[in-house]
C-alpha positions as CSV (number, residue, x, y, z in Angstrom):
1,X,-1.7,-29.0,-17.5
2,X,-4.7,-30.6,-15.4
3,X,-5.0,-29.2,-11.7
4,X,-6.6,-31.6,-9.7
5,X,-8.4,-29.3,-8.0
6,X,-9.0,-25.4,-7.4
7,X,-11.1,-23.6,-5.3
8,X,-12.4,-20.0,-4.9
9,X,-12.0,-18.2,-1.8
10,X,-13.9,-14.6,-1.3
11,X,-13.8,-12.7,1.8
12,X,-16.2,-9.5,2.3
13,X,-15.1,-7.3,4.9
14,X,-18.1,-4.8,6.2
15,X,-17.2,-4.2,9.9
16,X,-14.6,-4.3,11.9
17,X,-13.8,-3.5,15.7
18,X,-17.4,-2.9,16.4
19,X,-17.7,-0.3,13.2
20,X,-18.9,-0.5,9.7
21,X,-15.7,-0.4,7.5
22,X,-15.5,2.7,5.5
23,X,-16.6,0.5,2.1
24,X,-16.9,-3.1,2.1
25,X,-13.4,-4.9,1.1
26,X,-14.0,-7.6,-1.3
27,X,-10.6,-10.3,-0.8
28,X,-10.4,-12.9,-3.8
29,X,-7.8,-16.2,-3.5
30,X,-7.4,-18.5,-6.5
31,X,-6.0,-21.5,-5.5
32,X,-5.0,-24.7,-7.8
33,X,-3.8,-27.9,-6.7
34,X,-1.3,-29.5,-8.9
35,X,1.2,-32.8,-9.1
36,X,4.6,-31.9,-8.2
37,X,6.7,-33.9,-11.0
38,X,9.7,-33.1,-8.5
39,X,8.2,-34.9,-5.3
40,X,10.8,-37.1,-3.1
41,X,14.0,-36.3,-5.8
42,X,16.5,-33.4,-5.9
43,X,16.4,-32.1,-9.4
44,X,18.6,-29.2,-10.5
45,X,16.0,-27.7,-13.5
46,X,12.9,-26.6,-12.1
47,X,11.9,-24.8,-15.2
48,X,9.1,-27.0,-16.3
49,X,7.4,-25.9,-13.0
50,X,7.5,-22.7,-14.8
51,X,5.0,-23.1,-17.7
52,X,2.8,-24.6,-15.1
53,X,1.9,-21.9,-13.1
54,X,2.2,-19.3,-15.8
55,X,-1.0,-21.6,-17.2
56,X,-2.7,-21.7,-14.6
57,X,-2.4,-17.9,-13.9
58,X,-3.9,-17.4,-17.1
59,X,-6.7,-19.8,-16.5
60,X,-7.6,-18.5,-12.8
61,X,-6.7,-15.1,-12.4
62,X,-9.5,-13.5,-15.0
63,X,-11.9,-15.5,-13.1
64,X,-11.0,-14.3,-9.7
65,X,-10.5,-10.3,-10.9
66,X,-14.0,-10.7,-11.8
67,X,-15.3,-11.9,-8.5
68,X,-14.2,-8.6,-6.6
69,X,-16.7,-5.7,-6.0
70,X,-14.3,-3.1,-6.7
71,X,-11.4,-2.3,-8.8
72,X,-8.3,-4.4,-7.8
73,X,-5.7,-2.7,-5.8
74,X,-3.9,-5.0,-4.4
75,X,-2.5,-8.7,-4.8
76,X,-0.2,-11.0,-3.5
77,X,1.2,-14.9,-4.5
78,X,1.8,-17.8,-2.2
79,X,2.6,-21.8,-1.9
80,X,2.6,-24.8,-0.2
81,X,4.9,-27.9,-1.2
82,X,3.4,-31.0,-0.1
83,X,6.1,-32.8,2.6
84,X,7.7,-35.1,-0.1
85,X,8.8,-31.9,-2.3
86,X,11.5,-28.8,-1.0
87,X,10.9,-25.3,-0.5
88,X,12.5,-24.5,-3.8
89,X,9.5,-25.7,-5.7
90,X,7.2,-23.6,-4.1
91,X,9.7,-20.4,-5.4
92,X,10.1,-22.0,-8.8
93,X,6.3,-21.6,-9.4
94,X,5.6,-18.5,-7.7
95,X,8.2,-16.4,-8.8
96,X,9.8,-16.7,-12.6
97,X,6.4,-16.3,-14.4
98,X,2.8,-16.0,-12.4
99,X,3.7,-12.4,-11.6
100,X,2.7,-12.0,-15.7
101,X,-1.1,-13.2,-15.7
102,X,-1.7,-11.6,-12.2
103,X,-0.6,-8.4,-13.6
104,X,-2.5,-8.7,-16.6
105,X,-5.7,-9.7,-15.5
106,X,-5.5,-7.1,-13.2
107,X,-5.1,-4.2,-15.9
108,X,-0.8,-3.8,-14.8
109,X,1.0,-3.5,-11.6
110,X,4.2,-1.8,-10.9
111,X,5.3,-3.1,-7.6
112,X,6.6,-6.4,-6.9
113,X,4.2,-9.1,-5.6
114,X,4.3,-10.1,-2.0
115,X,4.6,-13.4,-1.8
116,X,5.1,-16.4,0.9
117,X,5.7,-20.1,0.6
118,X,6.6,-23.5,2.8
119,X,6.4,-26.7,3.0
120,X,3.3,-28.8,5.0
121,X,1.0,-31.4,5.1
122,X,-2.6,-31.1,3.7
123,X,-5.1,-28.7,5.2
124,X,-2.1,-26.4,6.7
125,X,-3.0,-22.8,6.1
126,X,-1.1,-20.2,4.4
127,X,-1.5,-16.6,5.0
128,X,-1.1,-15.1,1.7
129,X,0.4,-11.2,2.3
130,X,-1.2,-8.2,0.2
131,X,0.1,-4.9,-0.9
132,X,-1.1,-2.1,-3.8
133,X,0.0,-3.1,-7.1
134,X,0.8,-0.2,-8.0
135,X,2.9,1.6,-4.5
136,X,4.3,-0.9,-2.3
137,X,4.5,2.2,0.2
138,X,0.5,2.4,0.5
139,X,0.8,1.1,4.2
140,X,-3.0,1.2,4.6
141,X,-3.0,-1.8,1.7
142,X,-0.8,-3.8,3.6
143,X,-2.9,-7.2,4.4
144,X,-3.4,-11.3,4.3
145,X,-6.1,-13.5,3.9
146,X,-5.7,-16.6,5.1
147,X,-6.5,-19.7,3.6
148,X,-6.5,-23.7,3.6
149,X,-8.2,-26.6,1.8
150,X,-8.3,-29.7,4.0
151,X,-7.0,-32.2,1.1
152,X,-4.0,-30.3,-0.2
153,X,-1.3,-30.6,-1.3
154,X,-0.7,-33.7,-0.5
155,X,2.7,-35.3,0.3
156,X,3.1,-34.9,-3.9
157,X,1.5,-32.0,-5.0
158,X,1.9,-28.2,-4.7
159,X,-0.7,-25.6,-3.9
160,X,-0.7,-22.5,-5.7
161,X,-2.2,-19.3,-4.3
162,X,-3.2,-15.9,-6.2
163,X,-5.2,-13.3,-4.1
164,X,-6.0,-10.1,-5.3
165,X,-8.4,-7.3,-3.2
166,X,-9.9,-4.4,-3.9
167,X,-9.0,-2.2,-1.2
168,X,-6.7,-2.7,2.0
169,X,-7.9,-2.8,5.7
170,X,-11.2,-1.9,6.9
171,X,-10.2,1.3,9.1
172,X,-7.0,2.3,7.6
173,X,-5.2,4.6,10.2
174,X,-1.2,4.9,9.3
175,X,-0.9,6.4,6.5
176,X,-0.2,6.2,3.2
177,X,3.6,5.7,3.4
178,X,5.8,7.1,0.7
179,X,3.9,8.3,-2.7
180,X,4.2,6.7,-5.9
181,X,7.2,8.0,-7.7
């Protein structure tokens, strides 16, 4: 399976509100660009959709983990269905199998993967929600980054986002919600 395109996204936070952040946050987003076989028909099996992203999860993710400063902490899954496809085939490559290559390039994860999806035209942006991987109660991991590429999807393609980050916001004040059971 050939993306037609995919792009790297790093953010590095150092400040915020006028102040250093207490380390710099490192924000990675893998994105791929692919054909959506499913574009402008309703089609009951979605499964092939399935291998697709699990593929390209294995291909991208090991690539972005390694782009981050720090150990990864948290991560998070998102897509956009280009305007001929539904909503449904955003979830059917986002949710049955990526979690499995995110989780394994990033050395496990126990929580579940925060995730968004809908459908747009090219260049829409997504924000992309983050939590820990490992307690989805950390509150002071809780985050998006934001992205868009101006050419995708197109009316029949989908755009698949994984984003990891290495720690959560720049001047973490809530706190750290429930512990880890």
């Amino acid at each position: 399976m050939t993306a037609r395109k995919t792009v790297f996204v790093k953010e590095r936070i150092t400040a915020e509100a006028g102040s250093p952040a207490i380390k710099p946050i490192s924000r990675i987003a893998a994105i791929a660009i692919i054909a959506n076989p499913f574009a402008g028909r309703f089609v009951e099996d979605l499964s092939p959709l399935f291998n697709k992203a699990l593929v390209l999860g294995e291909e991208l993710m090991p690539q972005a983990a390694a782009m981050l400063d720090g150990p990864p902490i948290a991560y998070g899954k998102a897509a956009i269905v280009g305007v001929n496809g539904d909503l449904e085939h955003a979830a059917a490559v986002i949710h049955p199998t990526l979690g499995k290559p995110m989780r394994a390039a990033l050395g496990g994860g126990e929580s579940i993967i925060p995730h968004t999806s809908k459908v747009a035209s090219a260049g829409t942006p997504i924000d992309v929600p983050l939590a820990n991987k490992d307690n989805i109660w950390s509150f002071d991991d809780f985050e998006t980054i934001t992205v868009a590429v101006a050419d995708a999807p197109r009316p029949d393609e989908i755009m698949i986002v994984m984003a990891i980050a290495d720690s959560g916001r720049p001047h973490p004040r809530i706190g750290q919600g429930r512990a880890a059971t």
